[in-house]
Each structure stands twice: as structure tokens, then as C-alpha cells.
Steps between C-alpha positions, in 0.01 A plus 500: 500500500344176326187371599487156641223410303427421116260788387425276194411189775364691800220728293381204333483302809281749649235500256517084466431508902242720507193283509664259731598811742097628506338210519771342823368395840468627752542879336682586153856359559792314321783308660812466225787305590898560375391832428765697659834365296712318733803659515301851594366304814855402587624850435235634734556225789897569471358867601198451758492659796568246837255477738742758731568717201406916560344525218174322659494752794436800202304282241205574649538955497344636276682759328251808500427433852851653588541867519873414372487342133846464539628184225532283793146427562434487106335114479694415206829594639461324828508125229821317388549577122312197368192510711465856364566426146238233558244800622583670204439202281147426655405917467597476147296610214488143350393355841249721512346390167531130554322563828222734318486191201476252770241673745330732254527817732630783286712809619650259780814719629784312768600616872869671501390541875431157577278549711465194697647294219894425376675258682351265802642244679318280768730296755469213701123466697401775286141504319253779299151482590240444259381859375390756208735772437508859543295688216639805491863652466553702764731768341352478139138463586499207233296193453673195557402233249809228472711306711830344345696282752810305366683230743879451548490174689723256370457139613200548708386246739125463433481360865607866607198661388484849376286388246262843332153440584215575245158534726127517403296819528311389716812344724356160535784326333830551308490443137909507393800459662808618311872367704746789520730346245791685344360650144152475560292814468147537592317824345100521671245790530499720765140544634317479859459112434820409375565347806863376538831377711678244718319466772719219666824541709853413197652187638838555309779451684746782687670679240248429250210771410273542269556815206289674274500779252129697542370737250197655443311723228237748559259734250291825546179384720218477223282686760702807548680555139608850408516376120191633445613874638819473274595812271750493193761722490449841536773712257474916554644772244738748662438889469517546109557097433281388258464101356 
């Protein structure tokens, strides 16, 4: 498998951004447009899900919940082909060090759950309040730090709506709004201010809905490390073994 992005372009990028991620309003954010090559966003709109698809009516089940891991309720199998290769692609190794060049959080690891994250799709009428996200991963115990969302909606009607909300701490106004255009990615902080969504009812028309790719990135909770209990490995002779 080939990654969709150019390590020799993306790494770079990172560290370029960085200043301009930390120091964004109203939390440490970065909208990039075209950054999801175009014919990858047609290859994963030829395979979304429709609204009436099955796979929405299992998204949402966990996997270690079940008593029976059978491969059928494995997250990644339940995706067309592309929209898992795209998973892949955004777990990678390389993703994962343009995020930690970008954000500056180190030892940043992926979700192959996806816990709440992989692919969403809001229809007609539909809307996400303004909030702050979970903290914690609930099978992992991890802390989540970073929020990648990446929009498939080609020739979006701004009068529609749908448009990402950025709010103040403090919730007294919004400070961005990013439209849910095809390409555009917006990576952000995850914190119990980074308040967020689209709070307003999509006006697209019937058959019309609004997609996204969601990803997000956790680390060990600074407050409850183990690092600092770690041992190296421990190697023991055998009867009569000497070295």
C-alpha cells in the first residue's frame, strides 16, 4: 500500500504550520484546503454508505462490548475498501508524525477502534450541538488530544449550512467557521474548551447529506504515566547457562 501523501511535503508542512496551529483562535487549530487528493474523495463517495445502508445500524458497536468477536463486528471490516484504506492512511506512522510536527504532542498513537470516529454522515434537518469532546478512551484509558475531520462534500451550497463552528471559551461568541467543502481538513485540540459543531438544522436538499471522515489521536494522561515505573528487559541464564 502507498501512502496518499508526500512524506517529503507533509513532514515539512507540519513543522512550517506549527506556530500558526498554537497560536489559532479560538484554541490551537488549522483548517487546510485540497488536502485530501481529489480522486481519493471520489473513490470514497463512489463507496459511502446511503443513508438506508446496514452498515449505520452497527457503526456505532463497539467491538469489545460483544461477548462474540466474531469478524463481523470488527470496525474495519464493516467499511467499503476505500474508506478503510483511508483509516489506514490517517493511522499511519507518517500521519502520526506530521500530526506530532504540527501539534507538538509526542508519542501520539491512532484509534483502530474508532471509537466514536471513522465515517459520519448528517442528513437533511440534521445538526451537532456545540460541545467539548470526550477525554478519555473508553477501552484504552487514553488521553485524547487531536481531532482530524476531513469533508467529502462536493459542490456545497453555502446557503445549506453545515458550516464547523469554532466557539470561544467562554461561549460568548464563535470565532471560525470552516464550510464542509470537499478536501478541506480541519485538525484542532481536544480540551474541555475546545468548544465545537453545527449547531443549526442542514438545509440541503432530499438526497443530499453532508459526509465526513473523523479521526482522532490520543497520548498517555501526563497525570497517570507508568513511564516512570518502566523496567528494561529482564534476560535469565538457564540451569548451567552462563553469558
Amino acid at each position: 500500500m502507498t501512502y496518499w501523501f508526500d512524506p517529503d511535503q507533509l513532514l515539512p508542512f507540519g513543522y512550517e504550520k506549527r506556530a500558526e496551529y498554537a497560536g489559532a483562535d479560538p484554541f490551537p487549530h488549522i483548517v487546510i484546503e485540497n488536502f485530501l487528493p481529489a480522486d481519493r474523495i471520489d473513490a470514497i463517495l463512489a463507496q459511502f454508505p446511503s443513508p438506508d445502508s446496514p452498515y449505520w445500524h452497527t457503526k456505532n458497536q463497539p467491538d469489545s462490548r460483544k461477548q462474540d468477536t466474531t469478524p463481523d463486528y470488527v470496525a474495519e471490516l464493516k467499511m467499503p475498501p476505500v474508506i478503510r484504506e483511508a483509516m489506514w492512511q490517517f493511522n499511519s506512522s507518517l500521519f502520526l508524525f506530521f500530526l506530532t510536527h504540527l501539534t507538538g504532542y509526542r508519542g501520539l498513537t491512532g484509534d483502530p477502534w474508532l471509537y466514536g470516529g471513522g465515517i459520519h454522515q448528517i442528513l437533511p434537518g440534521g445538526l451537532l450541538k456545540i460541545h467539548a469532546d470526550f477525554n478519555v478512551h473508553e477501552f484504552t484509558g487514553l488521553l485524547r488530544r487531536i481531532n482530524v475531520l476531513v469533508y467529502l462534500n462536493k459542490d456545497w451550497d453555502p446557503a445549506w449550512g453545515g458550516d464547523l463552528e469554532l466557539w470561544a471559551p467562554d461561549m460568548s461568541r464563535c470565532m471560525r467557521r470552516v464550510a464542509p467543502n470537499a478536501g478541506t481538513c480541519v485538525i484542532f485540540n481536544t480540551s474541555a474548551t475546545s468548544y465545537h459543531g453545527h449547531p443549526d438544522p442542514l438545509r440541503c436538499p432530499d438526497g443530499r447529506t453532508r459526509k465526513s471522515l473523523a479521526f482522532y489521536y490520543y497520548t498517555i494522561d501526563p497525570d497517570h504515566d507508568p513511564r516512570a515505573k518502566r523496567t528494561n528487559t529482564v534476560w535469565k541464564k538457564r540451569p548451567g547457562e552462563t553469558f
